[in-house]
N, C-alpha and C positions, 0 to 999 in steps of 0.2 A: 408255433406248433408245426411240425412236419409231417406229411403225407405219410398216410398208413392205408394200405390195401387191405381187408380183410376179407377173404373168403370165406363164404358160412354154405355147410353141405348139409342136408337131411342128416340126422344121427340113425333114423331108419333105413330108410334107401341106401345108405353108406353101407350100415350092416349088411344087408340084404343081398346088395350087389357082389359085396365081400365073398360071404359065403359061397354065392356062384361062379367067384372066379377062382376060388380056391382048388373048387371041381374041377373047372375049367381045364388050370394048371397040370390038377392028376389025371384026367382025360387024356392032356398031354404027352402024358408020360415022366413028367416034372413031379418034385419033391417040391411041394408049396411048406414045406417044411423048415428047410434049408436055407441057412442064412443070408443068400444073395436075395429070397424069392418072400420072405418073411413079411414084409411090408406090402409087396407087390400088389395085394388084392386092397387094399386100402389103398394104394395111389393109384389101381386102374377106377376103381369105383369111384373116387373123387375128379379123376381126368375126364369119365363118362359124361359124370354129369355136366361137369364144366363144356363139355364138347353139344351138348343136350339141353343146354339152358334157356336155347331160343324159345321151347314150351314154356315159359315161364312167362315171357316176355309180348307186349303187344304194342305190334308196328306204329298202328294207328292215334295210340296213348302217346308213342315218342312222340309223331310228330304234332300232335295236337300239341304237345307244354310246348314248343317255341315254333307258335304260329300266327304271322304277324300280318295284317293288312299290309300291301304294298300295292301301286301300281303297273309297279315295271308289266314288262309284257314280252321280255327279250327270253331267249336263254340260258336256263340255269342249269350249268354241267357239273358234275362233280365226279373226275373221270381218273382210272386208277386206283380204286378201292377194292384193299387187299382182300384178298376170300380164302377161308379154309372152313369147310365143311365136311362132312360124310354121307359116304353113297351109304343107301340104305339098301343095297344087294349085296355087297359084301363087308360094308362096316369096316369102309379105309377112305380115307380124306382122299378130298381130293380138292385143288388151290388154284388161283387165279387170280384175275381180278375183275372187277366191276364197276360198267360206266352208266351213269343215270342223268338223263335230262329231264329236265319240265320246264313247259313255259305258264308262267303263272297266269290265273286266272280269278284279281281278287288277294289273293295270299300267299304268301310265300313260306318257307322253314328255316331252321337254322341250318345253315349248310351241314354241320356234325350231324344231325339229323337223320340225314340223307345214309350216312354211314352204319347210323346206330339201325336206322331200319334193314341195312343188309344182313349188318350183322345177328341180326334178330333173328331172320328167315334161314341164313345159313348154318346154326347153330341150331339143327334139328339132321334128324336122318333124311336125306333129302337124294331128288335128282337133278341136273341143273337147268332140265326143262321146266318142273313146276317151279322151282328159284325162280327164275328170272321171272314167272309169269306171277309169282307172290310177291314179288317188291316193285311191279308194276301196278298191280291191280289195288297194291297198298298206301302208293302216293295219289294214284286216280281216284281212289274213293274218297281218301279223307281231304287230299288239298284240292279236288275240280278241278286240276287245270289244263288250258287247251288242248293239251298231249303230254306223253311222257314215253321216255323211251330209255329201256335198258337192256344194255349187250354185257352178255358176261362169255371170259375167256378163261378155261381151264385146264389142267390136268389132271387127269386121274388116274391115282398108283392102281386102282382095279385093274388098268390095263397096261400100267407101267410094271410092275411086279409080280405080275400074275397075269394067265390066262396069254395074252397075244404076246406079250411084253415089249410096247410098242413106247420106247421112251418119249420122243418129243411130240407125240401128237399132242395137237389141243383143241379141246371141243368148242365153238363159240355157239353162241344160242342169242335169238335177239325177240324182245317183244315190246307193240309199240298200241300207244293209243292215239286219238285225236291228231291235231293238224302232221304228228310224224306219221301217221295211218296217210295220209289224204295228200299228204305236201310233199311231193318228190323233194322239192327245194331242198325246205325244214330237216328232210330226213337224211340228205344228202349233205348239208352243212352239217349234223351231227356228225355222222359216218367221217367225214374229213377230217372234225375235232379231235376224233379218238384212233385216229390214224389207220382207219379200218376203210378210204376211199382214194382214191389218190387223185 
């Protein structure tokens, strides 16, 4: 049997957002009418949610199903993890990526984990300040372990498109618990791992 994706949308919500984008459309100045634009409010409402789905979703649940006793105590980076999100001041993604360490304490995760918890948090309207301090605070509470530390690096079309229109900036943001709070070291071999110390 071969891999099947299936997406499943609210039949309500779907409706609902429908109609508002319809408006949207004629607010516009657009003919939601017209056969290029016909569909259009049906695949933004279905793109929404899809974009929106992190409400859905809970960090803490992923990592607890693949949570396994270990006792390493070195460690554990999972760096380069792609980000597409959206600002919630102007409702335009904005992309990146995301580095996360922890050193265990007790337990470890499945490294995919690590992912599916970002991708959780960033699939909501968001800013990349509380991001980065929701996929920290969400490996520290469920796994306890001696620190964690994640730096996320972004663009965002808010101000690539609009407003300053400033192409290459990129915002980085970092938040850190335990021994990378306390241990220049610790925090200092991170920052070198993810090419962020030289």
């Amino acid at each position: 049997m071969s891999y099947k994706k299936i997406e499943q949308f609210d039949g309500q919500t779907t409706e609902s957002l429908m109609q508002h984008y319809r408006e949207i459309l004629r607010l516009l100045g657009e003919d939601p009418e017209r056969e290029g634009l016909l569909k259009t409010p049906e695949r933004v409402a279905k793109s929404m949610q899809f974009l929106t789905k992190g409400y859905e979703e809970d960090g803490s649940a992923i990592l607890r199903s693949a949570m396994f006793k270990e006792e390493y105590k070195q460690m554990v980076l999972v760096k380069d993890i792609e980000l597409y999100s959206m600002c919630e001041h102007h409702m335009l993604p904005f992309y990146g990526k995301v580095h996360v360490a922890y050193i265990p304490n007790g337990y470890i995760t499945g490294l995919s984990k690590i992912a599916r918890v970002v991708e959780t948090f960033a699939r909501r309207l968001q800013v990349q300040e509380r991001l980065t301090v929701q996929i920290r605070d969400c490996i520290q509470e469920t796994l306890n372990p001696l620190g964690v530390a994640v730096v996320i690096e972004a663009s965002h079309m808010c101000m690539q498109i609009r407003g300053v229109e400033k192409q290459h900036s990129v915002t980085t943001t970092s938040a850190f618990t335990g021994v990378f709070l306390k241990d220049e070291r610790t925090r200092g071999e991170f920052l070198r791992l993810i090419g962020l110390n030289g």
